[in-house]
C-alpha positions as CSV (number, residue, x, y, z in Angstrom):
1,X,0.0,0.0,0.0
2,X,2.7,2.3,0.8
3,X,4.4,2.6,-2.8
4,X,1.1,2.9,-4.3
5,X,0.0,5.7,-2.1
6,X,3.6,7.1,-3.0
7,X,3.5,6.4,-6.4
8,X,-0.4,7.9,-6.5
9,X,-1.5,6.1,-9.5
10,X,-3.8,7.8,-12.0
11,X,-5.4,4.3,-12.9
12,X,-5.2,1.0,-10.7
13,X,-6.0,-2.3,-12.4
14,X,-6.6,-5.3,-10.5
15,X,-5.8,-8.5,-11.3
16,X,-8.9,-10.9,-12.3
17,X,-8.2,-13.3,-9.8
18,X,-8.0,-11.3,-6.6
19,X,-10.1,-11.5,-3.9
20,X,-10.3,-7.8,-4.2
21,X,-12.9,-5.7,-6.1
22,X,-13.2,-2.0,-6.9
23,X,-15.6,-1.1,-4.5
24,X,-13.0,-2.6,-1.5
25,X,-10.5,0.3,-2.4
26,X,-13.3,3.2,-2.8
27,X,-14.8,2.1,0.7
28,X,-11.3,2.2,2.7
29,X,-10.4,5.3,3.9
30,X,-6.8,4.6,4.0
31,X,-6.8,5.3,0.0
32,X,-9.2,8.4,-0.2
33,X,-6.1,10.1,-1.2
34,X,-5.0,8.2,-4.1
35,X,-5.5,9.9,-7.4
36,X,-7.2,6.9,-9.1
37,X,-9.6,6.9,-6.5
38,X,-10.8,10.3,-6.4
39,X,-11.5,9.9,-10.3
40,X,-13.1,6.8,-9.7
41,X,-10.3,4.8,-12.3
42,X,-9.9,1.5,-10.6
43,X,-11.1,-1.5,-12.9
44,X,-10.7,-5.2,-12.0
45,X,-10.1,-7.3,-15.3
46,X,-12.3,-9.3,-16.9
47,X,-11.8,-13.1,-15.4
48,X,-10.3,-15.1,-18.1
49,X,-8.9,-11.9,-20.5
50,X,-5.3,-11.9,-19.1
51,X,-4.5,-15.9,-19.8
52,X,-2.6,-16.7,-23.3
53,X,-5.0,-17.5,-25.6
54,X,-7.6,-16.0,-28.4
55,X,-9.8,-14.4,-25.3
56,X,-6.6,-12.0,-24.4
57,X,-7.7,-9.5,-27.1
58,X,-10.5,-8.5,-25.6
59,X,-8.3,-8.1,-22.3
60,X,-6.1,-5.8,-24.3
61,X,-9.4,-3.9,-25.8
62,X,-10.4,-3.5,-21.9
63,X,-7.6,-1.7,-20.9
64,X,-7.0,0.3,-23.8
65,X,-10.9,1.8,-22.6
66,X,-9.6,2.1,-19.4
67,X,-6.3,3.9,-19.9
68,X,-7.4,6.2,-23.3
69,X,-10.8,6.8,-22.6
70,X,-11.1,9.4,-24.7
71,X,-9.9,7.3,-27.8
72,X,-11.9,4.3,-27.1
73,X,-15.0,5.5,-25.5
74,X,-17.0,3.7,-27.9
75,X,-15.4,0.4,-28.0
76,X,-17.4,-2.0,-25.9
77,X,-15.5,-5.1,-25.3
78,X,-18.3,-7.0,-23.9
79,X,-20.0,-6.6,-26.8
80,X,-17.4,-7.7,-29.1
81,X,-16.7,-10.7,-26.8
82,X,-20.2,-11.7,-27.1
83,X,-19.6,-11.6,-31.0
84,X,-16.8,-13.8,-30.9
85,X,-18.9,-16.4,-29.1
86,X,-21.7,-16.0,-31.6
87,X,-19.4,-16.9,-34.4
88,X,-17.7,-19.4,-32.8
89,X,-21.1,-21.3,-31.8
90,X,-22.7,-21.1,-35.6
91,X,-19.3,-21.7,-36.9
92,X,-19.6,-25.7,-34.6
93,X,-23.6,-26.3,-35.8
């Protein structure tokens, strides 16, 4: 906690598989001072995005939303995701 709070990230990204959610670090008081938090920039990843297969590109389409929001505001990974699964289904009928 102590090099983050020195560091003062402007974005924190959690892993998918911790135990810890967004909503842990808005609700502790001990980071109300960390610049990520006051702008409300702390994502956790998508479970199953990070690992190294076909699903990762959508992990990499998550955090580009997350760290140039501004370029990709109207990228919606979800969506895509859901695309992918779509095609992949029809493609195994």
């Amino acid at each position: 906690f102590e090099d983050i709070y020195k560091f003062n990230p402007d974005v924190i990204i959690i892993r998918d598989r911790s135990q810890v959610n967004p909503d842990d670090l808005f609700n502790d008081s001990r980071w109300t001072n960390v610049k990520a938090i006051q702008t409300r920039r702390v994502y956790k990843e998508h479970f199953g995005w990070t690992e190294f297969r076909l699903e990762t590109v959508f992990g990499i389409m998550e955090k580009a939303k997350w760290l140039q929001p501004d370029i990709f505001n109207n990228l919606n990974p979800e969506s895509k995701y859901e695309k992918f699964i779509e095609l992949i289904l029809k493609s195994n009928q």
